[in-house]
C-alpha atoms as one frame of an Amber mdcrd trajectory, in Angstrom:
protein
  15.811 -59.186-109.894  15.716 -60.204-106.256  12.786 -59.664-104.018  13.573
 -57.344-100.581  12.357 -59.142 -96.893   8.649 -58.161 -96.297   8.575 -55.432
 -93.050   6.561 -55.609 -90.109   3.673 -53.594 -89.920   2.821 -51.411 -87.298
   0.476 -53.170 -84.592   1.934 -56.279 -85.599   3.068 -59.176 -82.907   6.206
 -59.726 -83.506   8.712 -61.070 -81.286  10.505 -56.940 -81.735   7.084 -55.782
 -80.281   6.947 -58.280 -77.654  10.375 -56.928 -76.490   9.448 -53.384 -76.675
   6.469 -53.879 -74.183   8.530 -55.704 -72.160  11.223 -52.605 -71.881   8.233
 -50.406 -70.884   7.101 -52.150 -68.311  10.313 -52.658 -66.562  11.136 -48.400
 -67.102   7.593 -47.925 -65.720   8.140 -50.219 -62.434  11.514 -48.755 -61.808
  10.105 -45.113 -61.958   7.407 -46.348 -59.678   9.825 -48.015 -57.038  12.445
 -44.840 -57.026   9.400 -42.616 -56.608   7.757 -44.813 -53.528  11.549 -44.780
 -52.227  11.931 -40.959 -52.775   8.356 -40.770 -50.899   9.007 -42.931 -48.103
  12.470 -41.014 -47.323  10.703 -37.749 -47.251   8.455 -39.119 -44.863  10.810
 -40.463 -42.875  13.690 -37.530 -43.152  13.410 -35.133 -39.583  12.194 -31.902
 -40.203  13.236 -28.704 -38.907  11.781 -28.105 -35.113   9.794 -24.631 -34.671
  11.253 -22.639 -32.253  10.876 -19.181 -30.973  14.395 -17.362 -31.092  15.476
 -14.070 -29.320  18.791 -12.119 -29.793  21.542 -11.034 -27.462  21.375  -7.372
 -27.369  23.672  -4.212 -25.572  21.120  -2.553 -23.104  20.302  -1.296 -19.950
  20.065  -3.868 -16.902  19.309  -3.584 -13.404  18.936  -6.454 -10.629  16.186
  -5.843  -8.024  14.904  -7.556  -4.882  11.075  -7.220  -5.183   9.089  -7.541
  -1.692   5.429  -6.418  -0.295   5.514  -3.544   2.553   3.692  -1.403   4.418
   3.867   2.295   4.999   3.881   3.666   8.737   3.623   7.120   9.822   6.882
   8.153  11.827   5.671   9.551  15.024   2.054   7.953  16.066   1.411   9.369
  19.401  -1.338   7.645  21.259  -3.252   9.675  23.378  -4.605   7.676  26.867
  -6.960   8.731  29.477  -5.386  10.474  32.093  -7.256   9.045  35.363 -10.194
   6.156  35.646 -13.386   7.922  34.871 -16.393   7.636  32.144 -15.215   9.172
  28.848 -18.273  10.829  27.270 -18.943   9.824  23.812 -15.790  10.814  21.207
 -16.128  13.462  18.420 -13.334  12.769  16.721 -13.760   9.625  14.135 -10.532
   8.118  11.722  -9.186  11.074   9.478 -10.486  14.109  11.064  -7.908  16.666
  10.964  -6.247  17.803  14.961  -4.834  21.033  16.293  -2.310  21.216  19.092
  -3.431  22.317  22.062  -7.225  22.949  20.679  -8.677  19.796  19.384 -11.013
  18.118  22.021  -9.886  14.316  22.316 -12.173  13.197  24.762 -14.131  14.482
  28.287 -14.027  12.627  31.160 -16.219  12.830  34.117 -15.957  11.088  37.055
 -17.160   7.286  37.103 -20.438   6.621  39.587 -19.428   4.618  42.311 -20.352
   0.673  42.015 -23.402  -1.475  43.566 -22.973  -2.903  47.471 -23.637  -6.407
  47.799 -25.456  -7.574  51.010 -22.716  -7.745  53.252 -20.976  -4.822  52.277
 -23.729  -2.312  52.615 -24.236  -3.953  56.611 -20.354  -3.625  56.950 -20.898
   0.158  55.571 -23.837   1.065  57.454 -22.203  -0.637  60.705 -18.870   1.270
  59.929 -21.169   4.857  59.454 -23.376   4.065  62.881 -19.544   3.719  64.905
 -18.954   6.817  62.915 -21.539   8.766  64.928 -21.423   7.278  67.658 -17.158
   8.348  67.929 -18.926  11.990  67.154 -20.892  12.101  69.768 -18.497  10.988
  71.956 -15.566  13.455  70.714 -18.616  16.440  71.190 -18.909  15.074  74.805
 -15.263  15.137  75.656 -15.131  18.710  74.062 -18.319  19.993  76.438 -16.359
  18.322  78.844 -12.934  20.502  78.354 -14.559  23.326  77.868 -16.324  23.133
  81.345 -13.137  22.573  82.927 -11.524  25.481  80.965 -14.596  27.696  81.746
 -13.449  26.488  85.811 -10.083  27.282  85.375 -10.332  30.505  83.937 -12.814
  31.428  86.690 -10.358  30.332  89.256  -7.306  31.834  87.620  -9.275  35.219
  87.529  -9.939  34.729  91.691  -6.354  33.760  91.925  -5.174  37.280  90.494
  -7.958  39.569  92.555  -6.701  37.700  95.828  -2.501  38.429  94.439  -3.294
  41.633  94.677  -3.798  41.736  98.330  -1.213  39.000  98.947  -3.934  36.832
 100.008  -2.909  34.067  98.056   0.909  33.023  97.231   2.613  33.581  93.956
   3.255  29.797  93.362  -1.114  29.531  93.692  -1.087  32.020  90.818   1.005
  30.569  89.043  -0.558  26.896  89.107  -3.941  29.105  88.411  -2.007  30.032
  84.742  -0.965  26.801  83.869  -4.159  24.764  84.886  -6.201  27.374  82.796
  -3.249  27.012  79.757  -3.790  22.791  80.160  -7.439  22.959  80.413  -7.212
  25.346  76.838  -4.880  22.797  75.143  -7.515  19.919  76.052 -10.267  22.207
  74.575  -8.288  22.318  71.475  -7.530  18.819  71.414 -11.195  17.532  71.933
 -12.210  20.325  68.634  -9.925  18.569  66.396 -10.853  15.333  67.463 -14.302
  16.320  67.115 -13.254  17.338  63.471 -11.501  14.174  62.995 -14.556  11.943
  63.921 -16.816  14.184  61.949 -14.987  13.203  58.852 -14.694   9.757  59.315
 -18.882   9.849  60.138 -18.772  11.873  56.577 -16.789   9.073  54.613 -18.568
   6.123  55.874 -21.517   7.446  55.010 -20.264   8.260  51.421 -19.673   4.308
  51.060 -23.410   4.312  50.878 -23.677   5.805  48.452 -25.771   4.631  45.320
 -24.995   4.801  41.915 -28.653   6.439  41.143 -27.867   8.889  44.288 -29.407
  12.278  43.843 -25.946  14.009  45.090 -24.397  12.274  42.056 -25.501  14.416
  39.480 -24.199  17.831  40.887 -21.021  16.128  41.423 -20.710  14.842  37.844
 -22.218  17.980  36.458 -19.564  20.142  38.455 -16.152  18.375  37.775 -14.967
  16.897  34.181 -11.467  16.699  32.568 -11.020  17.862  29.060  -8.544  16.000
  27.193  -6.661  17.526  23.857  -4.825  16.280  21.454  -0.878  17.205  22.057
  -0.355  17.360  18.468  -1.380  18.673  15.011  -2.187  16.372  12.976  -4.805
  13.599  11.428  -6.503  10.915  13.775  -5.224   7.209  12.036  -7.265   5.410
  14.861 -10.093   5.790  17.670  -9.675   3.073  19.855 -13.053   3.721  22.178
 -15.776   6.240  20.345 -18.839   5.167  23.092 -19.465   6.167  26.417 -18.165
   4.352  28.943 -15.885   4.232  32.023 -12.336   3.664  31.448  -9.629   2.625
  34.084  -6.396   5.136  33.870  -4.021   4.793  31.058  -6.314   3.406  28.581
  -5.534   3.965  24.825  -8.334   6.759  23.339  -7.261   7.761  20.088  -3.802
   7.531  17.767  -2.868  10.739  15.867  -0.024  11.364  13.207   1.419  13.836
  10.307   0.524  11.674   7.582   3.524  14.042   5.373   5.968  12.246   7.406
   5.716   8.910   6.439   8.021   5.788   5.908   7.824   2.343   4.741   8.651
  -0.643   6.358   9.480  -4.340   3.930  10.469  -6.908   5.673  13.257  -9.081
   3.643  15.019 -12.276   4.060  18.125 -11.944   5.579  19.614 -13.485   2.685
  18.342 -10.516   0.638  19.159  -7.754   3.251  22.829  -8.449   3.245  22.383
  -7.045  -0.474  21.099  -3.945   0.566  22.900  -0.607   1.142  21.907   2.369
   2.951  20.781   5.009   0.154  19.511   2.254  -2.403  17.127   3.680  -5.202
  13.391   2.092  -4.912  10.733   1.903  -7.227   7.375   1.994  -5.042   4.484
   0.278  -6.754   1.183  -1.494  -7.247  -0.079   0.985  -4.282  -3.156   2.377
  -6.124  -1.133   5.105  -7.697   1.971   6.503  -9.874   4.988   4.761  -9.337
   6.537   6.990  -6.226  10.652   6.992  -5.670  12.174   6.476  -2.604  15.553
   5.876  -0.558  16.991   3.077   1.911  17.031   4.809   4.910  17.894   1.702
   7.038  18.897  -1.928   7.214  17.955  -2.731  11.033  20.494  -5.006  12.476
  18.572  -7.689  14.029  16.241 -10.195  12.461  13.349 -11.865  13.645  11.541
 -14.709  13.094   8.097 -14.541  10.905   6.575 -18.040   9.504   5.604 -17.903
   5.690   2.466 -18.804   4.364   3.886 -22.439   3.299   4.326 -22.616   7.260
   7.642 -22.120   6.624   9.870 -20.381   9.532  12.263 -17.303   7.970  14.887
 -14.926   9.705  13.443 -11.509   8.006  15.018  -7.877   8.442  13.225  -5.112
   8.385  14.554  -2.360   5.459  13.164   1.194   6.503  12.313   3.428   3.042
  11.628   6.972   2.556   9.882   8.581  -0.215  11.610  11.439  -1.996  10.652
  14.879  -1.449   8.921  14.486  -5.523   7.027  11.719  -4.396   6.438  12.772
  -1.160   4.430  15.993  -2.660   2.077  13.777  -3.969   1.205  10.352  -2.139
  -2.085   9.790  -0.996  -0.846   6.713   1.274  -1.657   7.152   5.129  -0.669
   4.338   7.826  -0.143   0.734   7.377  -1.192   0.924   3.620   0.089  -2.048
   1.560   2.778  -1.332  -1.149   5.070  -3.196  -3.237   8.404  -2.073  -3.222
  11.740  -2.861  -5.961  14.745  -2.550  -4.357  17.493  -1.392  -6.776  20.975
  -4.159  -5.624  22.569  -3.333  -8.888  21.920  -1.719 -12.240  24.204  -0.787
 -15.402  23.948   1.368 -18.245  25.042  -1.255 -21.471  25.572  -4.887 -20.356
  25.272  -7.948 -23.083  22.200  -9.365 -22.160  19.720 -12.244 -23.158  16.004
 -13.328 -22.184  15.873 -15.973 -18.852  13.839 -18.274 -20.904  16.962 -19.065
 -23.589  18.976 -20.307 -20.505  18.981 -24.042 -18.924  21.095 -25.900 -17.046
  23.207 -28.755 -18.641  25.547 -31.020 -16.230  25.885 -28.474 -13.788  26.450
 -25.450 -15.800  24.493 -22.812 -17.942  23.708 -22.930 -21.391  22.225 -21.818
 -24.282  21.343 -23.026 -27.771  22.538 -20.958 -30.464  21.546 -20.804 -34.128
  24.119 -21.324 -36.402  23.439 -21.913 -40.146  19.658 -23.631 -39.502  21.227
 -25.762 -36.519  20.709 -25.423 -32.894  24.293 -25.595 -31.075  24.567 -25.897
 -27.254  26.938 -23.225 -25.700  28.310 -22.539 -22.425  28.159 -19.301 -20.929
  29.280 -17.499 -17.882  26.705 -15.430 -16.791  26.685 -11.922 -14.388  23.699
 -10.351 -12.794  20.333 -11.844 -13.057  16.744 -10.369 -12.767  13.272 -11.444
 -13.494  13.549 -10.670 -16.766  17.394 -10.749 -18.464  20.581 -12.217 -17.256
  24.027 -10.536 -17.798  26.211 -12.430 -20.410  29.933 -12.465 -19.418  31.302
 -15.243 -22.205  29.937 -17.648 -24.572  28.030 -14.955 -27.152  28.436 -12.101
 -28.725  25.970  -9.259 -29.282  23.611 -10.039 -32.121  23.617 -13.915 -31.696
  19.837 -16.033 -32.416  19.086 -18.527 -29.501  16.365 -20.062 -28.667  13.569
 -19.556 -26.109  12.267 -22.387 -23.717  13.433 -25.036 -25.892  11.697 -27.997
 -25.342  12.861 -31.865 -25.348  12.950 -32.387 -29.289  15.584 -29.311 -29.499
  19.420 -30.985 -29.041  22.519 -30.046 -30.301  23.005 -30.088 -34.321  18.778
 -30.652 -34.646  17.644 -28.414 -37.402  15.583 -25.737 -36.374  13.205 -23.254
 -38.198  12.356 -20.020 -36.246   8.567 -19.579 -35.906   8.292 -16.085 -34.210
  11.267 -13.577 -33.407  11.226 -11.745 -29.796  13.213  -8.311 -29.572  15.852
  -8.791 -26.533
């Protein structure tokens, strides 16, 4: 009977076990290295870029041209002073309410007359002493004429007793009448000179006059012009509320119907040219409820207004009116600032996107789409634009993902992931 080969026991060394470590080891490395590998390419693999995304949506769109304006009443009628004179102090102040015909603008009396220098009170008081002295003179040459009138009349009366007895001849009578008719005229003649030298004593005396005069305050007291508004109405302006003297034609007060009111935006021509007569506006930012209103008018000439960059600009001034809703109830009055939206063009269901998904790529727009994960430039041809949307003639359909404001890491075919979704 043969004896079987003794078998190893377990924990034993030999050269099987050595083998078997051996195997381990090597499995165990490998696993190691395919995990750090597996590791390292995750590290390295690009992830998906966050990005906010939007869809094209079927709405309502409307393209504006958005300016700051000012309203104006339509008929301001400013109300002067009629002649030089002092205008007592004003009782009207801004808003007060005027009546045609009834409301007291201002009262005038006459102005005092000024201070003479030196000289001109001698040249005055010189020109008043020749006054008198031209009256005495014209009261002589009147005593005078009417001596020789008295003398003529006394010898036309002598001439007529003598006619009677044909004492005298008819031709002495006769140069009796018209000596007596000449020496009548010369009386007359020598009264109005008198008259005339009387008043020109009178006026040279009233250039020395003084403004603190006695005579000046029954003069003043006695004579005043009352000036009333023309209009009905509410006062935008007082232009003088002291007393004072004013020369003729100066500006007092400025009344208008605040009901009747317009505004007044001045556009770039650029923009104007867009504009049509009866264009919807949206009146805003005034202190109130959005108010409605019409183009009236596109003026046809520009002028030139520099911007606050300092930059000159050919504007054109659009003229607005409010809509008899909104006109009912404003609360605006003259030269208040508004800001007005000029409606250009507007549509009831246009394919639309957000401004912020579109960029400019070699000259053209675009858009990145998402398709399937990946961001995928497209080229669109675009309509109407406003602040807000742009009007999407080719290159998407309604429902399409882009992206909004992407940023330099987004390129065509990256992988994206969509942190946030905006409604169109």
């Amino acid at each position: 009977m043969t004896e079987s080969p003794a078998r190893p026991t377990p924990g034993s060394s030999g050269p099987d076990a050595g083998r078997s470590r051996i195997q381990r080891r090597r499995i165990g490395l490998t696993a190691a290295v395919v995990l750090g590998v597996l590791a390292f390419t995750w590290a390295i693999w690009p992830k998906p870029v966050g990005v906010d995304i939007t869809t094209a949506t079927v709405g309502p769109m409307a393209v504006t041209i958005d300016e700051e304006g000012k309203t104006r009443i339509k008929d301001v009628f400013l109300i002067s002073t009629p002649q030089t004179g002092k205008m007592l102090r004003s009782p009207l102040l801004a808003g007060d309410e005027v009546v045609k015909g009834k409301t007291l603008v201002a009262e005038m009396q006459p102005a005092r007359p000024p201070f003479l220098d030196i000289r001109s009170r001698l040249e005055a008081t010189a020109q008043a002493e020749a006054a008198e002295a031209a009256v005495k003179l014209a009261e002589a040459e009147l005593a005078q004429a009417q001596s020789e009138l008295k003398f003529a009349e006394a010898e036309l009366k002598r001439a007529r007793s003598l006619a009677t007895t044909s004492t005298v001849s008819e031709r002495t009578l006769e140069r009796s009448e018209i000596d007596k008719s000449v020496r009548s005229a010369a009386v007359t003649r020598a009264e109005a000179n008198l008259a005339v030298r009387q008043r020109e004593a009178e006026s040279a005396r009233a250039r020395l006059v003084d403004p603190d005069d006695e005579r000046m305050g029954s003069v003043v007291d006695g004579c005043c012009v009352e000036v009333r508004s023309p209009v009905s109405g509410r006062v935008l302006r007082v232009h003088h509320t002291s007393e004072q003297v004013l020369p003729a034609g100066t500006p007092l007060v400025e009344v208008g119907d605040p009901q009747k009111i317009e505004i007044v935006v001045e556009l770039v021509s650029a923009d104007a040219v867009r504009v049509r007569d009866g264009a919807s506006v949206a009146i805003e930012d005034w202190g109130g409820e959005k108010l409605e209103g019409k183009v009236r008018r596109v003026e046809a000439a520009g002028f030139t207004k520099v911007s606050a960059l300092g930059i000159e600009e050919q504007r054109v001034r659009v003229i607005i009116d409010l809509v008899p809703e909104s006109l009912a109830r404003h609360r605006l009055g003259h030269e208040y600032r508004v800001f007005a939206r000029i409606r250009v063009w507007e549509a009831d269901k246009v394919l639309r996107v957000p401004i912020g998904a579109l960029f400019r790529h070699r000259g053209e727009w675009v858009t990145f789409r998402v398709e399937r994960g990946r961001a995928r430039r497209v080229q669109l041809t675009l309509g109407q634009r406003n602040g807000q949307h742009a009007q999407i003639l080719g290159g998407l359909a309604a429902g399409d993902v882009v992206i909004l404001h992407p940023g330099d890491r987004v390129a065509d075919g990256v992988r994206v992931n969509a942190r946030t979704e905006n409604g169109g």
